[in-house]
MARDODREN-148726 format. One record per residue (C-alpha): residue number from 1; x, y, z. Coordinates in nm, 2 decimals. Layout:
// residues N
<NUM; <X; Y; Z>>;
...
END
This chain:
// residues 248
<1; <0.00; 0.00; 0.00>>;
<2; <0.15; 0.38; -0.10>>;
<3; <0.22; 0.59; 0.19>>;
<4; <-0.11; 0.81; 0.11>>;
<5; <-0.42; 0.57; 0.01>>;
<6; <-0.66; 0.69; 0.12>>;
<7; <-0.55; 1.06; 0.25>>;
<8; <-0.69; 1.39; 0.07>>;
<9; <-0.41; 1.61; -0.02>>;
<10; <-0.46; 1.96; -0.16>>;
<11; <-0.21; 2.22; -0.30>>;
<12; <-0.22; 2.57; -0.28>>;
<13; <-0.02; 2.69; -0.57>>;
<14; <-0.02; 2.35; -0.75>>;
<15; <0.02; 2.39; -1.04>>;
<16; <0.39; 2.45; -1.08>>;
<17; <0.75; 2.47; -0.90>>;
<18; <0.80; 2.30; -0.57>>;
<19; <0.40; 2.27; -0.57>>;
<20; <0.39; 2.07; -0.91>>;
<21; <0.67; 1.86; -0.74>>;
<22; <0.41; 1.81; -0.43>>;
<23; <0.14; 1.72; -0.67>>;
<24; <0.31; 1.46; -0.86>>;
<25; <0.45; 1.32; -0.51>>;
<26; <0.12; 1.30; -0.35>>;
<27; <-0.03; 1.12; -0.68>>;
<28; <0.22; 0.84; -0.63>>;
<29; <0.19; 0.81; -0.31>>;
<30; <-0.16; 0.71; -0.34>>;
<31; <-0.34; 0.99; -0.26>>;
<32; <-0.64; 1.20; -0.40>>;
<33; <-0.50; 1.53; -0.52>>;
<34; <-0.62; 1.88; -0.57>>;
<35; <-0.43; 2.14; -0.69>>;
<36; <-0.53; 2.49; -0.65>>;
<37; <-0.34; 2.77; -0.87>>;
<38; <-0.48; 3.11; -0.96>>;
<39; <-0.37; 3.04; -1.37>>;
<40; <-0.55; 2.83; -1.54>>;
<41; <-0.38; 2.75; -1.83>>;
<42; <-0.04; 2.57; -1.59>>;
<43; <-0.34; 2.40; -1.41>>;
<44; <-0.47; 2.30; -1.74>>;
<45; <-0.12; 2.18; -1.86>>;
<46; <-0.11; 1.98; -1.48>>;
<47; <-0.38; 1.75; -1.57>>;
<48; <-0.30; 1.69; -1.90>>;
<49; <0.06; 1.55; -1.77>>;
<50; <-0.06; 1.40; -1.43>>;
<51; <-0.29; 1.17; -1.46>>;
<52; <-0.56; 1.16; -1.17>>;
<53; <-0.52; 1.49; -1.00>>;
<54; <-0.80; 1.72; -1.01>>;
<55; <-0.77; 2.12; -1.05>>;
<56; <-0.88; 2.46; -0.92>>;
<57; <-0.91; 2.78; -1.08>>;
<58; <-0.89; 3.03; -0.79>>;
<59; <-0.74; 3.36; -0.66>>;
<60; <-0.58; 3.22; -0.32>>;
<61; <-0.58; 3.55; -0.20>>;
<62; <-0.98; 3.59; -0.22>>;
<63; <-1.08; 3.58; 0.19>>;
<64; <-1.38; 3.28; 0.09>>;
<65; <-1.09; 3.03; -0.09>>;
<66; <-1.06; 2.85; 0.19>>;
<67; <-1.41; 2.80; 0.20>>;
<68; <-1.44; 2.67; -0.18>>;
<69; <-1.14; 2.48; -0.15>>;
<70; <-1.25; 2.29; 0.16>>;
<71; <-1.61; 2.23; 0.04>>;
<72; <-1.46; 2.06; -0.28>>;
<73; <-1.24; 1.85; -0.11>>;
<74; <-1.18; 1.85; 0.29>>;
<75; <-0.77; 1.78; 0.34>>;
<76; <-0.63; 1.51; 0.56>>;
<77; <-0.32; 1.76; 0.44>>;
<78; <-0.30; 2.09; 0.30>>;
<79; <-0.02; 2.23; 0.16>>;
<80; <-0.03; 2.60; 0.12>>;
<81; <0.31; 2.74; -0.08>>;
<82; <0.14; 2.99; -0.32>>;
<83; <0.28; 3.34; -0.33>>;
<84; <0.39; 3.65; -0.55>>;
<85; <0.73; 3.76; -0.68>>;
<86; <0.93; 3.99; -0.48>>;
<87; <1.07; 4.24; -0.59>>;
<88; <1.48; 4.25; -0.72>>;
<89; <1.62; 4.58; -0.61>>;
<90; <1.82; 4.73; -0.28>>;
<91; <1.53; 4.87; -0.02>>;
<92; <1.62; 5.24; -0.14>>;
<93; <1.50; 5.17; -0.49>>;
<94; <1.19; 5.02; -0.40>>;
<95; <0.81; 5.13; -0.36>>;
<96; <0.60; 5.06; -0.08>>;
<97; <0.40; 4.88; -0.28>>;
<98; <0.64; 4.69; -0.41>>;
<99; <0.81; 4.61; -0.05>>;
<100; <0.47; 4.47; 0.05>>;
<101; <0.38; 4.25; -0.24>>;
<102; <0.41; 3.93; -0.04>>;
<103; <0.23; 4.03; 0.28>>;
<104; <-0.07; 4.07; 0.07>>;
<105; <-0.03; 3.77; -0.10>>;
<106; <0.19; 3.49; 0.09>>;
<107; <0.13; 3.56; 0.44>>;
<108; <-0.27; 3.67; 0.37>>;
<109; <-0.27; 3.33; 0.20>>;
<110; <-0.11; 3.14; 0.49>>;
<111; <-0.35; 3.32; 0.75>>;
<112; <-0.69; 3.27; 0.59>>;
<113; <-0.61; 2.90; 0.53>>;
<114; <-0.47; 2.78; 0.89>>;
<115; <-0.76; 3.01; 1.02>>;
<116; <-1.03; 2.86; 0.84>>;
<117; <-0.86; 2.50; 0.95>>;
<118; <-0.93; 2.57; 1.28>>;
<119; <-1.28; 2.70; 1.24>>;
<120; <-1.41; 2.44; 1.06>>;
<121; <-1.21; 2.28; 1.15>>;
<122; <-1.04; 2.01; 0.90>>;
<123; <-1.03; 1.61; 1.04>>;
<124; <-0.85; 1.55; 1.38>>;
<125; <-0.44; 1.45; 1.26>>;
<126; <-0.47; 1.67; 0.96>>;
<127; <-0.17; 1.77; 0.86>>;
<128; <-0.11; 2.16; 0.71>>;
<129; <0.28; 2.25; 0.58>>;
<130; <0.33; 2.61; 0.50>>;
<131; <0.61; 2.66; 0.26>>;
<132; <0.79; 2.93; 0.40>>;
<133; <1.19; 3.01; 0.30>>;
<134; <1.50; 3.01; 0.39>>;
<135; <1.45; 3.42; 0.40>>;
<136; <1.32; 3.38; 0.64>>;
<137; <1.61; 3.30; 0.87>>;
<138; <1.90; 3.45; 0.70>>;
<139; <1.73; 3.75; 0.57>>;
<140; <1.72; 3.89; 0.19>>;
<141; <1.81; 4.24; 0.10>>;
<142; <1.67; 4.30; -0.21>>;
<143; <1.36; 4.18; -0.20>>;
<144; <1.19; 4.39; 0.00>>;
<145; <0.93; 4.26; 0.27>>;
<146; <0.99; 3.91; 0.16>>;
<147; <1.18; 3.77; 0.45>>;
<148; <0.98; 3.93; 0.70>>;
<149; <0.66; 3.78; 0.55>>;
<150; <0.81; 3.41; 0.56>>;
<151; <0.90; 3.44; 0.89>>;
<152; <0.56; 3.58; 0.94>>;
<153; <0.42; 3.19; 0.80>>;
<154; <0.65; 3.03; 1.08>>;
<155; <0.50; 3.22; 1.32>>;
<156; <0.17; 3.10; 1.16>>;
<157; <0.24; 2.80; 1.16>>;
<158; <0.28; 2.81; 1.56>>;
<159; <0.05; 3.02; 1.67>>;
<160; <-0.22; 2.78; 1.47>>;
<161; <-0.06; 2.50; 1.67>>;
<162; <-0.13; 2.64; 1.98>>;
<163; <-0.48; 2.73; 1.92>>;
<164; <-0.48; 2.34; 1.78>>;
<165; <-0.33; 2.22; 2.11>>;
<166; <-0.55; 2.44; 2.31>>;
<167; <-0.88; 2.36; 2.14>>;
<168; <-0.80; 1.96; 2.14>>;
<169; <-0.86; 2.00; 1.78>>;
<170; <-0.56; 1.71; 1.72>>;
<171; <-0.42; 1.93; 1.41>>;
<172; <-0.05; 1.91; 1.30>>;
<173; <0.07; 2.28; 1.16>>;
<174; <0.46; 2.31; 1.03>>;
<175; <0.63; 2.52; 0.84>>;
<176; <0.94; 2.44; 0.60>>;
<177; <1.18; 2.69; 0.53>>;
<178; <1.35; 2.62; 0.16>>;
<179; <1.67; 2.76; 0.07>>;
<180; <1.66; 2.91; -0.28>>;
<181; <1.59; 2.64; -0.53>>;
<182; <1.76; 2.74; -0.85>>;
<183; <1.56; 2.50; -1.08>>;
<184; <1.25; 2.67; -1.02>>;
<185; <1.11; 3.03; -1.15>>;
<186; <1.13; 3.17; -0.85>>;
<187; <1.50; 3.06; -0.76>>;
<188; <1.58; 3.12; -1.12>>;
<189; <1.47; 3.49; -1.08>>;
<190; <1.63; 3.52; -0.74>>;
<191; <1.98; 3.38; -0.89>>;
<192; <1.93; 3.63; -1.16>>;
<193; <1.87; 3.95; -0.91>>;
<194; <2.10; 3.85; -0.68>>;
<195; <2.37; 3.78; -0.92>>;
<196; <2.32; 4.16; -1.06>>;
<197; <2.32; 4.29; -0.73>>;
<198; <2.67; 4.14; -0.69>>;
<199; <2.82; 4.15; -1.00>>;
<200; <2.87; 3.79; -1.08>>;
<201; <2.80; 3.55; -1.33>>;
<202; <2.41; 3.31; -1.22>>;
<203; <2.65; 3.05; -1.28>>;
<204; <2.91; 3.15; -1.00>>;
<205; <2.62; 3.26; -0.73>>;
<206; <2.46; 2.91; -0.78>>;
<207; <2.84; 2.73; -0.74>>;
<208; <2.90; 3.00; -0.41>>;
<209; <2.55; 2.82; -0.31>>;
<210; <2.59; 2.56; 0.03>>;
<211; <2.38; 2.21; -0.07>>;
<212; <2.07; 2.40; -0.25>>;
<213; <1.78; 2.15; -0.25>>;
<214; <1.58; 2.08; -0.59>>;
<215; <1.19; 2.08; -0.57>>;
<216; <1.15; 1.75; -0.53>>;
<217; <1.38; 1.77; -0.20>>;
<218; <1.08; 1.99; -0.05>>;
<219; <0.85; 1.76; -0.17>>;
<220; <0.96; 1.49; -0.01>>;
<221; <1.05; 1.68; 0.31>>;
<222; <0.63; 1.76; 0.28>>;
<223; <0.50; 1.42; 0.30>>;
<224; <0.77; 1.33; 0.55>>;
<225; <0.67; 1.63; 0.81>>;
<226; <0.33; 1.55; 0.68>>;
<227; <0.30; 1.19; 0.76>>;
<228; <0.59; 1.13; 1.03>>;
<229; <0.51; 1.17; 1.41>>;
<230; <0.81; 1.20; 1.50>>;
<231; <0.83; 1.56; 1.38>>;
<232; <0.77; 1.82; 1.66>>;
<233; <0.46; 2.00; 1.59>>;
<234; <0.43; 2.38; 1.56>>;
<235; <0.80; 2.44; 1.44>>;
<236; <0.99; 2.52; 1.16>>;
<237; <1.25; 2.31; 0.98>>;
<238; <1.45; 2.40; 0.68>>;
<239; <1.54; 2.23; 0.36>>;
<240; <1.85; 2.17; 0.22>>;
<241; <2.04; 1.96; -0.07>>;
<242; <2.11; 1.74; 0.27>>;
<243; <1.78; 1.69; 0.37>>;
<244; <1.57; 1.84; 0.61>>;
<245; <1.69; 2.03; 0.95>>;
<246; <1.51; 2.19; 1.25>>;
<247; <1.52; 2.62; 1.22>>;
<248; <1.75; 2.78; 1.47>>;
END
């Protein structure tokens, strides 16, 4: 038997990058899928080349999603790693509007879902994994409110814990913190910025880069926090070429 028969998994931001990577893990590990992306031609392209999962057309950032998500399928475990772009430029050249981007989008995403898990609340040993960043430890300079807003999920992902513990609602809420994955658009983007910034070829700032993980490492580090008990509840753990380690 897979490690998932059985289990209800939805994606939040499904349709590509580390959530694709999710998706395709989930499927063969036995498990119904649902992938929710706000584009629907990548989701459209998903279930053309993954046979069995289903899709979802929706604006994550709309304050009913969780709602219409959860009535189409309820999750034994939600994984919620959609987000915006930030932006590529020292703080000095930025807008506030572009500083901001991902407090309206990634965190707002991150709060409406674990809230609505605990008012509904989702099954007792659900499992919900926020996919935070390695930002959010070390810090990012040129892009803007970014880091503070993943750290802002971790703190999320812990303060739903507690109201979990406190409630005896028997829900399991962690956070994983990638470093930058250079396979995906995001990391490629970030290599690209970053390398700019410091005058170096993308090639050289991915070879300065300490054991970066590849998209599939995070989604195997999912269904392992998602599925092991042995993983302390409430925290934060991040994800490396090495596998996965608790946050500092």
């Amino acid at each position: 038997m897979h490690l998932l028969t059985g289990k209800n998994v939805v994606v939040i931001g499904g349709s590509r990058g580390v959530g694709r990577r999710v998706v395709e893990a989930a499927i063969n590990n036995g498990a119904r899928v649902l992938a929710v992306a706000r584009q629907d031609i990548p989701l459209q392209q998903l279930a053309r080349e993954v046979p069995g999962v289903e899709i979802l057309s929706l604006d994550a950032t709309d304050d009913d999603a969780p709602n219409k998500v959860f009535d189409l399928l309820r999750p034994d475990i939600l994984v919620v790693g959609a987000g915006s772009f930030p932006p590529a430029a020292p703080l000095h050249k930025q807008t506030w509007q572009e500083f901001k981007v991902n407090w309206e989008t990634d965190v707002k995403i991150a709060f409406n879902f674990c809230k609505m898990a605990l008012l509904r609340p989702l099954p007792a040993g659900a499992s919900v994994v926020l996919i935070s960043s390695g930002a959010a430890l070390a810090g990012s300079p040129i892009s803007g409110g970014y880091a503070g807003a993943k750290r802002t999920q971790i703190f999320i992902a812990d303060y739903s814990q507690k109201e979990s513990d406190r409630l005896e609602l028997g829900l399991r809420f962690t956070a994983l913190a990638p470093r930058m994955i250079p396979e995906t658009d995001l990391g490629k983007y970030a290599v690209a910025g970053y390398s700019r910034y410091l005058d170096m070829s993308a090639a050289d700032f991915i070879e300065s880069m300490e054991s970066p993980p590849t998209a599939s490492d995070v989604a195997a580090a999912v269904i392992q926090v998602a599925t092991s008990p042995d993983h302390p509840k409430g925290k934060a753990f991040v994800v490396s070429g090495k596998g996965l380690h608790a946050a500092a």
